[in-house]
C-alpha positions as CSV (number, residue, x, y, z in Angstrom):
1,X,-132.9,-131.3,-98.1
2,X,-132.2,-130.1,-101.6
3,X,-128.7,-128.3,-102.8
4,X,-128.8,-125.2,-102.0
5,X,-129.5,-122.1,-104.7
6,X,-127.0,-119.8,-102.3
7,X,-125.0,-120.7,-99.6
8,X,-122.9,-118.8,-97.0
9,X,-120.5,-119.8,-95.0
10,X,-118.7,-118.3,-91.6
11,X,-119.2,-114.5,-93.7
12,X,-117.1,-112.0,-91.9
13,X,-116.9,-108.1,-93.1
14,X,-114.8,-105.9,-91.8
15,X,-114.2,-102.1,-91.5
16,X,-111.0,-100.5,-91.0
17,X,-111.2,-98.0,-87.5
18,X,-108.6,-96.2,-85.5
19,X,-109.3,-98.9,-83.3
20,X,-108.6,-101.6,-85.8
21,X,-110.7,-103.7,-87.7
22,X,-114.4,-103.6,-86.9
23,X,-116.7,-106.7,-87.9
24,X,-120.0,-105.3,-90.0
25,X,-120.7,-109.4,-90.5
26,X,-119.4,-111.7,-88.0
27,X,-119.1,-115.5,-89.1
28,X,-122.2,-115.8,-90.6
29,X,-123.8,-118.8,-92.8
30,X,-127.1,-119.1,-94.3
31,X,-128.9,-121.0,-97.1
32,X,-131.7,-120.8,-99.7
33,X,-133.3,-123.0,-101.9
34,X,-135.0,-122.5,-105.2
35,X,-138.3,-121.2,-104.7
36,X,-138.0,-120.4,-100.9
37,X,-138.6,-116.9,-99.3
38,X,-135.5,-116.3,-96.2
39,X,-136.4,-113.7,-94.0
40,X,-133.2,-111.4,-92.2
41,X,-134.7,-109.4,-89.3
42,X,-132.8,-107.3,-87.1
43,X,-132.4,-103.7,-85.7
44,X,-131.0,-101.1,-88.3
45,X,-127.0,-101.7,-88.5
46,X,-127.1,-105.3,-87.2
47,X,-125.4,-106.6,-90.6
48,X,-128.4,-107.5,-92.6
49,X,-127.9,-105.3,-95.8
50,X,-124.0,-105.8,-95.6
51,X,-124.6,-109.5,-95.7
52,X,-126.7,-109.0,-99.1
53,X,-124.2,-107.1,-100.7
54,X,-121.4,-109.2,-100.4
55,X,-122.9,-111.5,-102.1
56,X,-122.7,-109.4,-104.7
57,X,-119.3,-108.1,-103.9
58,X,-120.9,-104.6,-103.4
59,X,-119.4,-104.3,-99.8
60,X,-118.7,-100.5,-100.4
61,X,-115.1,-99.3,-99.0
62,X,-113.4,-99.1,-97.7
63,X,-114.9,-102.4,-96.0
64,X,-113.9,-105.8,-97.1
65,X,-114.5,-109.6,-97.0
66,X,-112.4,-110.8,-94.5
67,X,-113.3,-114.6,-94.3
68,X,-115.8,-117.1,-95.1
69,X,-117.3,-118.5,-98.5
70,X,-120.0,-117.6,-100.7
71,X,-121.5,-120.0,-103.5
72,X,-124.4,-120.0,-106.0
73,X,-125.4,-122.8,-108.0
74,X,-122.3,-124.5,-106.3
75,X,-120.1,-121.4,-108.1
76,X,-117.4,-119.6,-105.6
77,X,-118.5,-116.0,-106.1
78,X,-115.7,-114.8,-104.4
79,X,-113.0,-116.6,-107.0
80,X,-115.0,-115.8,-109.9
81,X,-113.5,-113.4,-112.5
82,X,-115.2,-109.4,-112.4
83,X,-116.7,-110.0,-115.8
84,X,-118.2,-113.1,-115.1
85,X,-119.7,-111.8,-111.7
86,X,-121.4,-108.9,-113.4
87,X,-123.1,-111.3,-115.9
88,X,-125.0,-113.1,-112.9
89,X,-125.9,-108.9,-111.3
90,X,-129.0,-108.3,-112.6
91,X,-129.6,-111.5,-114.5
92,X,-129.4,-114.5,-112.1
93,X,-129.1,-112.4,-109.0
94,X,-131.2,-109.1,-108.6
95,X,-131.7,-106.2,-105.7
96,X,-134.6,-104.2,-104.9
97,X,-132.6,-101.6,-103.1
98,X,-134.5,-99.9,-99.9
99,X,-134.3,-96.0,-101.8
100,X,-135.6,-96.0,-105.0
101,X,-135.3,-92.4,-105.2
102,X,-131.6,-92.5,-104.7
103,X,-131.4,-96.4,-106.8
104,X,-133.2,-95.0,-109.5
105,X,-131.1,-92.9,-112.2
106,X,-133.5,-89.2,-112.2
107,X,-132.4,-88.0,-116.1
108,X,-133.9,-91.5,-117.6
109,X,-137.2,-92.3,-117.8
110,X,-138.2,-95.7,-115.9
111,X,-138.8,-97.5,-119.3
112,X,-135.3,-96.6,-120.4
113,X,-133.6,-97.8,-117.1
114,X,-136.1,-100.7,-117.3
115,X,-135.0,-101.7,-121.4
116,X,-131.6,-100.7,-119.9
117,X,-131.3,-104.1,-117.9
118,X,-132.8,-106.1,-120.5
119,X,-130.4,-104.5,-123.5
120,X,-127.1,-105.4,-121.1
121,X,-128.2,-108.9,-120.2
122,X,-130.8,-110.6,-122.7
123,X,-129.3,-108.8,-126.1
124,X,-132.3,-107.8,-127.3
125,X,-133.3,-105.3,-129.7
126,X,-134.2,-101.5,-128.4
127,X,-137.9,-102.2,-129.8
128,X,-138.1,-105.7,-128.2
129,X,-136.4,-104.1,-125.1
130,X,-139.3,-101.3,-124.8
131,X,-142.2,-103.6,-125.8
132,X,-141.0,-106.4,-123.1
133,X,-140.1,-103.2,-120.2
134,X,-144.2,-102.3,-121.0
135,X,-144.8,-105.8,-120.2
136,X,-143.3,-105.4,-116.9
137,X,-145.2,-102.2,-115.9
138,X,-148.0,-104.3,-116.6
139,X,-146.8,-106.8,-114.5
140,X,-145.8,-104.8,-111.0
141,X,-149.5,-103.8,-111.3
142,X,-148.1,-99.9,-112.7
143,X,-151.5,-98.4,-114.5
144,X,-150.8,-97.1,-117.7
145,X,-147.7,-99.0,-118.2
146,X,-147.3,-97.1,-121.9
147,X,-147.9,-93.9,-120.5
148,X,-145.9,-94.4,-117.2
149,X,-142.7,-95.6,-119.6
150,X,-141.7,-92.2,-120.8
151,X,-142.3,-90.9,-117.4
152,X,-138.9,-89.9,-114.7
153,X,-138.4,-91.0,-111.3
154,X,-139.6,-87.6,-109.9
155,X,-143.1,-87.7,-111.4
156,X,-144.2,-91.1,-109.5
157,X,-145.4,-92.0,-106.5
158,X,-142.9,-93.7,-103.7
159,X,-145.4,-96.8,-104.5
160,X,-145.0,-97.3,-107.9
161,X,-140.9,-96.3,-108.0
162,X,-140.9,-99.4,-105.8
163,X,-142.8,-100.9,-108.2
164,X,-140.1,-100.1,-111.2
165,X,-137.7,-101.3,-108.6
166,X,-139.1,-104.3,-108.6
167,X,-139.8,-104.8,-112.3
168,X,-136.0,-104.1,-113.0
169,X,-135.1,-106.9,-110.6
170,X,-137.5,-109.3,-111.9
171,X,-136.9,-108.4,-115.7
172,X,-134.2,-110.5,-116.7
173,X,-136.3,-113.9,-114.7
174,X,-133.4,-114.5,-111.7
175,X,-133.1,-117.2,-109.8
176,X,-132.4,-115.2,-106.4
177,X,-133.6,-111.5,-105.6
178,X,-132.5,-109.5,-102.7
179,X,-135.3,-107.3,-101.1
180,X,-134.0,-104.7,-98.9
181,X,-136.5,-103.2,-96.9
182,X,-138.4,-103.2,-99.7
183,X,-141.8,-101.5,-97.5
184,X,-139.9,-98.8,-96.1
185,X,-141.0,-94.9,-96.2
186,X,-144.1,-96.4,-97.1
187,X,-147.8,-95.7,-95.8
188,X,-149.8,-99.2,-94.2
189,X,-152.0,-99.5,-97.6
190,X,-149.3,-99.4,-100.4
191,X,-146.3,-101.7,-97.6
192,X,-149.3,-104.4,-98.1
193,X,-149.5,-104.0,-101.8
194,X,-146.0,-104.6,-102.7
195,X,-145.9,-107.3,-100.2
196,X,-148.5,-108.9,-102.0
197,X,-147.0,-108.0,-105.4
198,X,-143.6,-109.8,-104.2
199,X,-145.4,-112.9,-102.9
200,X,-147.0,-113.2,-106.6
201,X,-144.3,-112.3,-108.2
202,X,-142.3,-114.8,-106.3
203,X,-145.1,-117.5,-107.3
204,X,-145.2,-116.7,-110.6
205,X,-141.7,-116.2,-111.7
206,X,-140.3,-119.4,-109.1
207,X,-137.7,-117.2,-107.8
208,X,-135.5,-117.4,-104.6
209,X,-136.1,-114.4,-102.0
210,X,-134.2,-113.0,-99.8
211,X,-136.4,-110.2,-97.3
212,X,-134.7,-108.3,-95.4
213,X,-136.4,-105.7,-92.9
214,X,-136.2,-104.9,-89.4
215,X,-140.2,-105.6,-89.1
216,X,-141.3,-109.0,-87.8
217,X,-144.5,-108.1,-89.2
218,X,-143.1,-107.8,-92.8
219,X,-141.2,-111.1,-92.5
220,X,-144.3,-112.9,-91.1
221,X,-146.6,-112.3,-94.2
222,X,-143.9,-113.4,-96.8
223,X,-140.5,-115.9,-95.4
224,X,-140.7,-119.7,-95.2
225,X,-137.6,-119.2,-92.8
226,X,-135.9,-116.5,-90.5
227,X,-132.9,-115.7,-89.6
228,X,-132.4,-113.1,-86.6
229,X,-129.3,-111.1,-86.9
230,X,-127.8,-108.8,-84.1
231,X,-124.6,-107.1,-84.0
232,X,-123.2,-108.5,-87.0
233,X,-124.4,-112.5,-85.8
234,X,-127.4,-114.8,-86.6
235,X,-128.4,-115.3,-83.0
236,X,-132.2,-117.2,-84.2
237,X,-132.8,-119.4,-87.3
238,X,-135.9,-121.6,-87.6
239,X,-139.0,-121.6,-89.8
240,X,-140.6,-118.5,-89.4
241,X,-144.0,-120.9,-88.2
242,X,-141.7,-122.2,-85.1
243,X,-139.9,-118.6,-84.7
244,X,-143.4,-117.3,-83.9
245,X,-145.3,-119.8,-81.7
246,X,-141.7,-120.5,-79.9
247,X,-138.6,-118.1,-80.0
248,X,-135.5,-119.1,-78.4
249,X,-133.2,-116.1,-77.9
250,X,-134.4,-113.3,-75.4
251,X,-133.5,-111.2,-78.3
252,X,-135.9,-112.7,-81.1
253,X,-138.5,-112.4,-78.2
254,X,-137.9,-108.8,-77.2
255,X,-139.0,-108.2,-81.0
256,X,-141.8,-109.7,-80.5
257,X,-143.0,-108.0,-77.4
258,X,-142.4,-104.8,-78.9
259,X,-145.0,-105.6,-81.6
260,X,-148.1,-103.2,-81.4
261,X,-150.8,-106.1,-80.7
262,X,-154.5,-105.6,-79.6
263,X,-156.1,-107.5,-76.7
264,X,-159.7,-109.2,-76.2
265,X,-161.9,-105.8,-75.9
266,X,-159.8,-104.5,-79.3
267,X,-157.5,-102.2,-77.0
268,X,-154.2,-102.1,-77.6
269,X,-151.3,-103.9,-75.4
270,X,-148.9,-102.3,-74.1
271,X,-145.2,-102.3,-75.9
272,X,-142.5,-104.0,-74.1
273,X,-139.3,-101.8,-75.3
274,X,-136.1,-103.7,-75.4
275,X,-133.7,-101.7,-73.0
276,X,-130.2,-99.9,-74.2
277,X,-129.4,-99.9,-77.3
278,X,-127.4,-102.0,-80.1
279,X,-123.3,-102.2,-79.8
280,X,-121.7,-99.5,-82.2
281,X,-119.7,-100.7,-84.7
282,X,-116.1,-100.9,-84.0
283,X,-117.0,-101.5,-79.6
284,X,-115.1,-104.5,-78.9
285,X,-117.3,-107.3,-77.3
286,X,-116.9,-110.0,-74.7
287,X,-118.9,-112.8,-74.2
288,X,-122.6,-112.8,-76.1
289,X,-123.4,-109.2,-77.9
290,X,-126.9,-109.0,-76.2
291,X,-125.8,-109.7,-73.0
292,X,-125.8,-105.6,-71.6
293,X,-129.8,-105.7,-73.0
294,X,-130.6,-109.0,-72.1
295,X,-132.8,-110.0,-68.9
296,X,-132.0,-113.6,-68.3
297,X,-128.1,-112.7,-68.7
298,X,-126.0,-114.2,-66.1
299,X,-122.1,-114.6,-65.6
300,X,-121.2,-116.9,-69.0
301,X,-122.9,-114.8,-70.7
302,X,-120.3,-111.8,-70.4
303,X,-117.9,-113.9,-70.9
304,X,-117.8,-116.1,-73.6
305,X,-119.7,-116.0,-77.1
306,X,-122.4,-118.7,-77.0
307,X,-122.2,-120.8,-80.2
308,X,-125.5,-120.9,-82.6
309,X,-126.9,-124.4,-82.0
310,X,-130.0,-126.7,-82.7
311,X,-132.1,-126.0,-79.1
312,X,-135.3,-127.5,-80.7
313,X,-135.3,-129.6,-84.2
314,X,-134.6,-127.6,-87.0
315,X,-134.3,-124.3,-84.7
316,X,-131.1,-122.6,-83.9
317,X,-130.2,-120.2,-81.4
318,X,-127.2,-118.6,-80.1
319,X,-127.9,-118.4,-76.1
320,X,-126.2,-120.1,-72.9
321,X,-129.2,-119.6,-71.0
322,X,-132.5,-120.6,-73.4
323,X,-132.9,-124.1,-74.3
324,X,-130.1,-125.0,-71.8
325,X,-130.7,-128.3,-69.5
């Protein structure tokens, strides 16, 4: 296997409660390598977006890195000195933020916020700045790209403010870029043009992704690998090929069955809905975190936290009961 372009290890994030600490990212590790796309699935809260900003050191407060280690290129990011970690923001490490209404700032025109980026990290001229943030219009597939440049947040689509999302992020050429939810508040049609536009993008440019979304679907059209998060924990990592055809944790497969699907005749299946509902932040928890939801559950289960292991090569899974002999 090559080096890895990011790694994580045993990332834990904590909140302050009146209950004490609560764990937003529990002891997790991952890895990506240049030119590969990771997926991060899980429900909404389960720790996927926290885990992308602290890799940044975004974590907002008053949450905090707790534990655990975080390196690009082999470089501590946690050690390293404020002004040398906003050098790599935007310029070897980038985010597509899920809101680009809220991301995007509304009394600057896109160009500006776009030449913006490139001003701060490549040091190049206002002309060169406008004439390369044109370029990039161009590039996310924007029509009009000179016209669109002196245009403000409000006056596009939710389409194309992605799209000026995702020209920002790619306008400096990083190495890594975070896509959070990237689809969503989207209609079908324009979700499977920016997908598309990513995976070209991606191509193109030779950049590192990082997709996060809570939609199997999503993932399945774009990652090389997934990682299945829930409260906090990777319970599933494997290939997203072998995560598909052969899930381990009852968790990873509850997803799946609640996929809309369509059977022989073109009618649709019916949903399987995964029962209950995720742990709150802050609920202490005994034993494996999907245990109250999970159907093959038994005694272990609620009481001791299964460790994630290799139940099939190159697949992990964090279950007493799956893959078990």
């Amino acid at each position: 296997m090559p080096d890895p372009l990011l790694s994580i290890a045993d990332l834990t994030v904590e909140f302050p409660t009146d209950h004490g600490p609560a764990r937003a990212v529990d002891r997790v590790s991952l890895a990506v390598t240049r030119g590969e796309v990771l997926g991060v699935v899980g429900e909404s809260g389960c720790g996927k977006s926290m885990t992308a900003l602290s890799v940044l050191r975004l974590v907002p407060p008053p949450g905090r890195i707790t534990s655990g280690e975080i390196r690009f290129v082999g470089q501590d990011l946690l050690s390293l000195p404020l002004r040398a970690l906003q050098a790599l923001r935007g310029r070897k490490i980038a985010m597509i933020f899920q809101e680009p209404m809220t991301a995007l700032n509304p009394v600057l025109t896109v160009g500006e916020q776009i030449a913006e980026m490139l001003r701060l990290h490549l040091r190049v001229s206002r002309s060169e700045a406008k004439t390369r943030a044109i370029e990039l219009l161009r590039l996310v597939r924007i029509p009009s790209p000179e016209k669109r440049w002196s245009e403000y947040p409000h006056q596009l689509s939710g389409g194309m403010r992605q799209r000026v999302m995702i020209a920002m992020a790619v306008s400096c050429d990083p190495d890594l870029v975070f896509a959070d939810e990237p689809t969503t508040a989207l209609d079908v049609t324009v979700q499977a043009q920016i997908l598309d536009l990513l995976a070209d993008l991606r191509e193109r440019l030779g950049m590192a992704m990082v997709l996060i979304s809570h939609n199997l679907g999503v993932i399945a059209q774009v990652a090389h690998h997934v990682a299945v998060m829930y409260a906090g924990r990777i319970v599933e990592h494997t290939t997203t090929t072998r995560l598909f055809s052969d899930p381990q944790h009852p968790y990873t497969r509850g997803l799946l069955g609640s996929l809309p699907s369509l059977d022989g005749r073109g009618r649709r299946g019916r949903l399987i809905a995964i029962p209950g509902t995720v742990p709150s932040l802050g609920v202490s928890l005994h034993g494996c975190a999907f245990a109250p939801r999970c159907p093959l559950a038994i005694d272990v289960c609620r009481r001791e936290d299964p460790p994630l292991e290799t139940k099939r090569p190159g697949h992990l899974a964090r279950c007493w009961v799956v893959g078990s002999s």
